[in-house]
PLY file of the C-alpha trace (Angstrom):
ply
format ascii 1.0
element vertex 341
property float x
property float y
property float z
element edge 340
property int vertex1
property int vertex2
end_header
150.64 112.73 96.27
149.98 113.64 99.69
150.91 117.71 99.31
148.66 117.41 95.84
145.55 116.36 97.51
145.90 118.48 100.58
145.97 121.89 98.50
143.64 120.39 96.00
141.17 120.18 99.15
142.32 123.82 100.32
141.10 124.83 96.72
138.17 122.98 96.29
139.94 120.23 93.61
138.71 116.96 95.03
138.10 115.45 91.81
140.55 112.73 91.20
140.48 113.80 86.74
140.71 117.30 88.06
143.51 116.65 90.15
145.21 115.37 87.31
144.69 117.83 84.59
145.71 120.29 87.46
149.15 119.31 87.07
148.80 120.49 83.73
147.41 124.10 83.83
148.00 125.10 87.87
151.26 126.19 88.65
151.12 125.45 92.80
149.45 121.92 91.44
152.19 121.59 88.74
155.04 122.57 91.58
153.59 120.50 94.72
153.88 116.99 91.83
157.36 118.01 90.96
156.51 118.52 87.16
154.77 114.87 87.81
151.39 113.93 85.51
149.96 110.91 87.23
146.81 110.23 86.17
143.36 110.31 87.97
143.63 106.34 88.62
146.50 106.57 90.80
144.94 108.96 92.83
142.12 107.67 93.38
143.88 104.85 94.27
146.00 106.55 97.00
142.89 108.41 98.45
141.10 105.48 98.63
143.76 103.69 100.52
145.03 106.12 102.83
141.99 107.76 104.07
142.67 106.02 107.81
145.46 108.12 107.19
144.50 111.43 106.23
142.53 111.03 109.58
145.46 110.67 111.48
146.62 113.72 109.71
143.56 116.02 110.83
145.10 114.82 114.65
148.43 115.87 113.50
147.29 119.45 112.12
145.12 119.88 115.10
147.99 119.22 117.75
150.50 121.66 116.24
147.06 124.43 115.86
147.04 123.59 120.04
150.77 123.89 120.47
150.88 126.83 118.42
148.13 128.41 121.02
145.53 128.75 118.22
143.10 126.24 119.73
142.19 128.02 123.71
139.03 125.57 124.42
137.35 128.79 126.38
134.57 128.26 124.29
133.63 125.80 121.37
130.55 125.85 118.82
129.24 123.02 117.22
126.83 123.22 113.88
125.67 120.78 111.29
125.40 121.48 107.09
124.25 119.63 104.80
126.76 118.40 101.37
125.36 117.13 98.55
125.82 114.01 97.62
126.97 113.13 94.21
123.07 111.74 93.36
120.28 113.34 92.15
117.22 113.00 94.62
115.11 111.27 92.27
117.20 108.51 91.88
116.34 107.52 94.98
112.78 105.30 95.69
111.23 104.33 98.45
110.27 100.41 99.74
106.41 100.89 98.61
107.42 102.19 95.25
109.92 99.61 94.85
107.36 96.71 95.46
105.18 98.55 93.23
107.45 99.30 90.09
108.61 95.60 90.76
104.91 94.39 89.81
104.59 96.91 86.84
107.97 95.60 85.67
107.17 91.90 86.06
104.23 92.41 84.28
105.74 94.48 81.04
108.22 91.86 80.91
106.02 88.64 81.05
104.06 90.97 78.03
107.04 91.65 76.46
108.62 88.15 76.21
104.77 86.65 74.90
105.33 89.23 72.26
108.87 88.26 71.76
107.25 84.65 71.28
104.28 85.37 69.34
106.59 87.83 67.19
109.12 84.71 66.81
106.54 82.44 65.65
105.86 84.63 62.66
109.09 85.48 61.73
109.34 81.18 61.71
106.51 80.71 59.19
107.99 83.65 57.28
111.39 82.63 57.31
109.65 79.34 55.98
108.76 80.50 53.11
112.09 82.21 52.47
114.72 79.87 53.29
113.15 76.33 53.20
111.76 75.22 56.22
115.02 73.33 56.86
117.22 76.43 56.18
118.01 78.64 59.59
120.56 81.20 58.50
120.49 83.52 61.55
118.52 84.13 64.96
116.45 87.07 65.58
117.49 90.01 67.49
115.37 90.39 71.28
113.07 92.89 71.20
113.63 96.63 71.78
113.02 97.17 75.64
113.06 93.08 76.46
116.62 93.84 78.12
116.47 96.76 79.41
112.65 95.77 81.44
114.95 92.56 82.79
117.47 94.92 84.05
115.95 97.53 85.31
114.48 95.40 87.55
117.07 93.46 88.69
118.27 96.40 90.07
115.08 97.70 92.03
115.39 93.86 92.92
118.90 94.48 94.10
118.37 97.92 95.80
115.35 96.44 97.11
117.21 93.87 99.59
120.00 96.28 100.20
117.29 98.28 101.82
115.37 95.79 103.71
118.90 94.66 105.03
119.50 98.18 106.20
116.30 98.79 108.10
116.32 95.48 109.68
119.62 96.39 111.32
118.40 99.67 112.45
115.05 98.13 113.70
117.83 95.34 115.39
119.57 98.13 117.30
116.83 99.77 118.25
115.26 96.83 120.22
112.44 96.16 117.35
113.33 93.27 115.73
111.08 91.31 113.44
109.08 95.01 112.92
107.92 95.53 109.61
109.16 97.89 106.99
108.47 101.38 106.94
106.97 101.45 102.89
108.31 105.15 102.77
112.31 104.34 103.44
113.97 104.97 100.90
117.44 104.20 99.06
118.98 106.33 96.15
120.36 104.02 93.44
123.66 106.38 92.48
124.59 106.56 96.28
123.06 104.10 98.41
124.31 105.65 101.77
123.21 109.25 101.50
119.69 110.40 102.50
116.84 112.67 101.39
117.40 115.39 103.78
115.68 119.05 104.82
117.79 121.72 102.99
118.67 124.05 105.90
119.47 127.15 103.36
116.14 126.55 101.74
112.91 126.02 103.95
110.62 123.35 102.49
112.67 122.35 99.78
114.78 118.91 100.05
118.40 117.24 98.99
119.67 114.36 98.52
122.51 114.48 101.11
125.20 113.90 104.35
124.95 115.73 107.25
128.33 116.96 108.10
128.70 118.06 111.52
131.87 120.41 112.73
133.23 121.56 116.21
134.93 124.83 116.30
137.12 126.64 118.57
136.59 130.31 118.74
140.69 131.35 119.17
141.31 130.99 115.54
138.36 129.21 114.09
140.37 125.90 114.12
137.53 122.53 113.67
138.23 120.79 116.58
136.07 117.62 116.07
134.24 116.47 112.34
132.06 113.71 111.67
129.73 112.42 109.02
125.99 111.25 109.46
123.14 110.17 108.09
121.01 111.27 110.39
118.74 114.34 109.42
119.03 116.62 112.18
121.16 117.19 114.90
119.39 116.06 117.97
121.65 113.05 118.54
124.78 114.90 117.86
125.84 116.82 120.60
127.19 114.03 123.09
129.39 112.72 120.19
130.91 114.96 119.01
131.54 116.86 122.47
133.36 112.85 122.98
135.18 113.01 119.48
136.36 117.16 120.83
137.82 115.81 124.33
139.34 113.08 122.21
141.14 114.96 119.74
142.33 117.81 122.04
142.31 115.70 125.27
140.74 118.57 126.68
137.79 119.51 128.16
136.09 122.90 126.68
134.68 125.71 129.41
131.86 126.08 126.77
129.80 124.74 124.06
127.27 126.73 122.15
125.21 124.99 119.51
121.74 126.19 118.18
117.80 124.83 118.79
118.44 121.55 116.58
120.98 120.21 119.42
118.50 121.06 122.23
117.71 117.70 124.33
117.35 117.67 127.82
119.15 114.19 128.29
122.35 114.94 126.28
122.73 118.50 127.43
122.68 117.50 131.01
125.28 114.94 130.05
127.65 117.39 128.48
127.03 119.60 131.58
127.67 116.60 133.60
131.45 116.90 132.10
131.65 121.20 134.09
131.14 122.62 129.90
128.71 125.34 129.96
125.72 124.71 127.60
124.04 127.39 125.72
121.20 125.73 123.72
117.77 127.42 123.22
114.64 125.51 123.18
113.62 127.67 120.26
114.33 128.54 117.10
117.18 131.58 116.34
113.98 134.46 115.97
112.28 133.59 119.24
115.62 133.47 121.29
117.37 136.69 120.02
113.86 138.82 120.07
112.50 136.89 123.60
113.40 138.22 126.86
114.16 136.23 130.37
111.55 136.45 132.69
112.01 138.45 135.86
112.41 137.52 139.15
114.07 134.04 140.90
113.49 131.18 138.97
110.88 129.22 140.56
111.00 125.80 142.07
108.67 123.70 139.78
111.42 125.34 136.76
111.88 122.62 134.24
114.30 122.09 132.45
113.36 123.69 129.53
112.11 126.80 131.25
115.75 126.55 133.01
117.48 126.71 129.42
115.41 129.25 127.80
116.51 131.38 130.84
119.08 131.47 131.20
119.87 131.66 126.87
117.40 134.65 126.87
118.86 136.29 129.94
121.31 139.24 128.68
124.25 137.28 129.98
123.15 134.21 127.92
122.57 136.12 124.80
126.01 137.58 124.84
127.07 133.68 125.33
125.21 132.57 122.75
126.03 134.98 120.04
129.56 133.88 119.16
128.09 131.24 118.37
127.46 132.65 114.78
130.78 133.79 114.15
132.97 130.87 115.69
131.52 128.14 113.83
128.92 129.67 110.73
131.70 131.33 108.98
133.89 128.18 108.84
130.90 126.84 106.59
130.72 129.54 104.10
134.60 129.25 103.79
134.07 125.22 103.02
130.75 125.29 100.98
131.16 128.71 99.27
134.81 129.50 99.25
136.70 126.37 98.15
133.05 124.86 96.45
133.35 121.62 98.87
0 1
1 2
2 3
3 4
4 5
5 6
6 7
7 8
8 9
9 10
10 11
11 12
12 13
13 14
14 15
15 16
16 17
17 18
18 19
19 20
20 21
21 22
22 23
23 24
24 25
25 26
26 27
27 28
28 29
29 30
30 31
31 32
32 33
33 34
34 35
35 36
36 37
37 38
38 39
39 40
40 41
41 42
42 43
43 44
44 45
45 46
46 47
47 48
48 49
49 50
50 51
51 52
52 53
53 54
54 55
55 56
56 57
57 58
58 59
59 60
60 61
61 62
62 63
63 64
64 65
65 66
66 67
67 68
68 69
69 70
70 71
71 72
72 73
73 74
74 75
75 76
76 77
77 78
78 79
79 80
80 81
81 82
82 83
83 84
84 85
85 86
86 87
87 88
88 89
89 90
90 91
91 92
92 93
93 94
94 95
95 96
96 97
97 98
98 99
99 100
100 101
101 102
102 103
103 104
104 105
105 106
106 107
107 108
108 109
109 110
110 111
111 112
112 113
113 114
114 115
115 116
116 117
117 118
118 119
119 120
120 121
121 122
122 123
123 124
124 125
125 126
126 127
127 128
128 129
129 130
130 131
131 132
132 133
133 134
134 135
135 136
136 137
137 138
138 139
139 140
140 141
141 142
142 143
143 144
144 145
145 146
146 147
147 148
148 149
149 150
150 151
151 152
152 153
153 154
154 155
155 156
156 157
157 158
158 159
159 160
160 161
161 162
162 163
163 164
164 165
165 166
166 167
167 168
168 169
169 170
170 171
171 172
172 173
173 174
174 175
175 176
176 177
177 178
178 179
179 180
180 181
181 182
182 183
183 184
184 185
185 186
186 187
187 188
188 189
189 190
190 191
191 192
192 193
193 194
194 195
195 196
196 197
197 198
198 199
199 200
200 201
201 202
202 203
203 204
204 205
205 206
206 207
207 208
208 209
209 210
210 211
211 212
212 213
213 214
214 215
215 216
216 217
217 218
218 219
219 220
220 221
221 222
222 223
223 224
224 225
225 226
226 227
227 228
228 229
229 230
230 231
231 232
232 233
233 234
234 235
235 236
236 237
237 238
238 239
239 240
240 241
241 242
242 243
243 244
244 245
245 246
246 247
247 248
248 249
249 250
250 251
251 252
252 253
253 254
254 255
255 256
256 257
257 258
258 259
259 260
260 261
261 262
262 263
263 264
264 265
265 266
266 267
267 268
268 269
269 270
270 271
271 272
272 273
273 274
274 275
275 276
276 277
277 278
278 279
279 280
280 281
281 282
282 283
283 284
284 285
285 286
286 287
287 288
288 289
289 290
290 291
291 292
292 293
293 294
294 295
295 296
296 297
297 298
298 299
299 300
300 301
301 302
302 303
303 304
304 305
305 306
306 307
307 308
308 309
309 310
310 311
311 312
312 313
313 314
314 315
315 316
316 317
317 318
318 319
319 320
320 321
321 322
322 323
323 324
324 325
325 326
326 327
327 328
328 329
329 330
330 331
331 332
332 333
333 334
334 335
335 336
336 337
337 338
338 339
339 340
């Protein structure tokens, strides 16, 4: 099953039912299971069990890309994308709204079960006169909508506490405990752990998403380091996954080139701290390309943002900087667009 799902993630088939009518109508599917039909239980079932191991695989690939010299670690570029989650955004509600719909709900279903009562008591004196008033032959049906109020919310009710579990853990870690909730978090009902994020290929507009980051060496386009976050932008990602790079390889890069989102004056200087070569502008991708480095010795009240934006702008920086685009923005477009990940 292994050799099934690998090529079915080379070709964009990560559907555990696709998989399986694969073996059907794809040749390379129908060869790689031997003339095998398992269905999609099974494989979800080995996924979901081995995914521990299909990291250890990624290690495995990656070490045979390094001994086969297509991994050099001159220069690495990190980037982040954001993948859909398998939810629609508007399943997704924040605390306020929550607390609110829980009130509306409460109501409509104290209304609807006096109705149910009131409605009850007439179908008694009715059945009365029918049947005998010692004659019961059947019980009346609930109500259209009495069951469906009641369960609907139970589950805000539900959804609710899985959220206020959630941000009291991240208000724990962050040293605020006992602060209260922020009425605008929010939790999607179809996928709890995704997040309403920016959509970076269309300004203003939003999804509901992960945020998939990806370290890439520049020899043969090879990822180097992946991770998963939930985290909206990419400020906090560049010390982690240069760690999760060094890790995998166990080697240190001569260079890392990552865009404006990375840019933090405490995590670059760690990376740098490490001899890798940082080349992240303060600005965005317009004002870096078109900007020019000022003239003259750098002075000696240069901060540290003035030092970066310097040095990126200089004409040595900007040829740095500008494989960044084609080391690691390519490797996207062959995930997202090629294979339809």
């Amino acid at each position: 099953m292994l050799k099934v799902w690998l090529y079915g993630y080379c070709t964009g088939t990560v559907s555990s039912r696709r998989v399986a009518r694969a073996t059907y109508e794809d040749v390379a599917f129908r060869y790689l299971s031997a003339d095998q039909h398992p269905t999609f239980t099974p494989l979800a079932r080995f996924r979901l069990r081995n995914l521990a191991n299909l990291d250890r695989l990624f290690l495995e690939v990656l070490r045979l890309c390094q001994e086969a010299g297509l991994v050099g670690m001159t220069r690495v570029a990190l980037d982040g994308t954001k993948v859909k989650a398998n939810a629609s955004k508007h399943k997704a509600m924040s605390h306020g709204k929550m607390l609110e719909k829980e009130q509306q709900l409460d109501e409509e279903l104290r209304c609807s079960i006096r109705e149910f009562l009131r409605k009850g008591v007439e179908i008694d004196a009715e059945e009365d006169r029918l049947f005998g008033k010692e004659n019961n032959p059947y019980l009346h049906e609930l109500p259209e909508g009495w069951k469906t109020k009641k369960e609907r919310l139970e589950k805000i009710r539900a959804a609710r506490k899985r959220l206020e579990e959630r941000e009291k853990e991240k208000a724990k870690a962050a040293g605020k405990e006992g602060a209260p909730i922020n009425p605008k978090a929010q939790i999607n009902f179809t996928d709890p752990d995704s997040r309403i994020m920016p959509d970076g290929a269309n300004r203003g507009s939003f999804v509901q998403a992960y945020n998939c980051q990806a370290m890439v060496d520049e020899t043969a386009q090879i990822i180097v380091a992946a991770e998963v976050t939930q985290e909206p932008n990419d400020k906090h990602q560049m010390v982690p996954m240069t760690n999760a790079t060094i890790r995998n390889t166990e080697m240190i890069p001569r260079e890392l080139d990552a865009d404006a989102g990375y840019f933090g004056e405490e995590a670059i200087r760690e990376v740098e701290g490490r001899s890798i070569d940082v080349y992240c502008p303060p600005d965005n991708g317009r004002a870096t390309e078109r900007g020019s480095a000022p003239r003259g010795r750098p002075p000696n009240d240069e901060t540290f943002v003035e030092r970066m934006r310097r040095k990126v702008r200089s004409e040595n920086g900007k040829a740095h900087y500008g494989h960044r685009k084609y080391v690691v923005e390519p490797v996207f477009g062959q995930i997202k667009q090629g294979r339809g990940l």
